[in-house]
N, C-alpha and C positions, 0 to 999 in steps of 0.2 A: 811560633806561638799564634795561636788564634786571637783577636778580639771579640772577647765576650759581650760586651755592649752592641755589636757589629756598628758600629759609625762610619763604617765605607760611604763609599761615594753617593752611591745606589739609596741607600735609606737617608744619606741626609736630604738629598731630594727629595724623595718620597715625605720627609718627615715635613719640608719646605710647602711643595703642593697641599698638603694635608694642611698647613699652617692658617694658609691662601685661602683655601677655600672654607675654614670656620671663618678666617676675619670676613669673607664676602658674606656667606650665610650671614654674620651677625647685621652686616649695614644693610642687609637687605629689608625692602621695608615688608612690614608683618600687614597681615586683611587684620581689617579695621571691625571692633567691633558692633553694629549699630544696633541698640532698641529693636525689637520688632515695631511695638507701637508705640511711634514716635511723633506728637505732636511738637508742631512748631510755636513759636510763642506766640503768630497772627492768629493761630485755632485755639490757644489757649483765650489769649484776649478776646478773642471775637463770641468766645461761648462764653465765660466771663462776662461780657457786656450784654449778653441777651439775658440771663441770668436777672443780670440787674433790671434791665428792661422791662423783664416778664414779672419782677416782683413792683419795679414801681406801677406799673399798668395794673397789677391787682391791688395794689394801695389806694389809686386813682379809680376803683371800680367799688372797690367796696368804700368812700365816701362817699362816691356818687349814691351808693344802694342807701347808704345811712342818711344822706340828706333826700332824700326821696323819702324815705322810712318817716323822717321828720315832718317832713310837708304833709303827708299824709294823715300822719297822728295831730297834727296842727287844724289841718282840714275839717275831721274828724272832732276834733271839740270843738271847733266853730262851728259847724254841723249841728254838734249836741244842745250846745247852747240854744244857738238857732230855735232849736225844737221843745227845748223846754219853754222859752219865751211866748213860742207861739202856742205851747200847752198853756203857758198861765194868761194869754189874753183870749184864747179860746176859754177857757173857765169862769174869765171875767166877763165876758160878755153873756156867758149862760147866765152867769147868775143875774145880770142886769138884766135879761128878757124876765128870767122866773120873776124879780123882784116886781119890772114891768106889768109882771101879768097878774102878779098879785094883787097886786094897788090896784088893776080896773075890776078885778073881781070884786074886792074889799069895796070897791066906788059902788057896784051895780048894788049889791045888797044891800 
């Protein structure tokens, strides 16, 4: 009588080898998969902090532009001022020459 399963010598070895070499295939260690574009956390952080950098620097640029803005408009109506002042003592002094020069006409005649 034959065995139908064939369990002979031959294939249980065979079946042994085969056993071997999946448990090796399984411990074998697998490639690893990485990111293509993989920043590290020092380029994360370091762009990060420029970021900040670059916004505090324009926080600090456009005060700077606002109090300059200020001074100027400050400037500017002490300026104005200025000029009306000296429009209204230039006015006053016209009319004290006109009034001047009336009285010596009024004198002569």
């Amino acid at each position: 009588m034959k065995d139908p399963l064939k369990t002979g010598f031959a294939e249980r070895i065979d079946a042994a080898n085969e056993a071997k070499k999946a448990l090796v295939a399984k411990l074998k260690p697998k490639p690893t998969v990485t990111a293509e574009v993989f920043e590290s956390r020092e380029e994360i952080k370091a762009r990060e902090l420029a970021a900040v950098r670059q916004a505090r620097a324009d926080a600090k640029e456009a005060a700077r532009l606002a109090a300059i803005a200020a001074e100027e408009a400050a400037l500017e109506a002490k300026r104005g001022e200025r000029k009306e002042r000296k429009a209204l003592t230039k006015a006053e002094q016209k009319a004290k020459r006109d009034a001047k020069y009336a009285a010596r006409k009024a004198n002569r005649k």
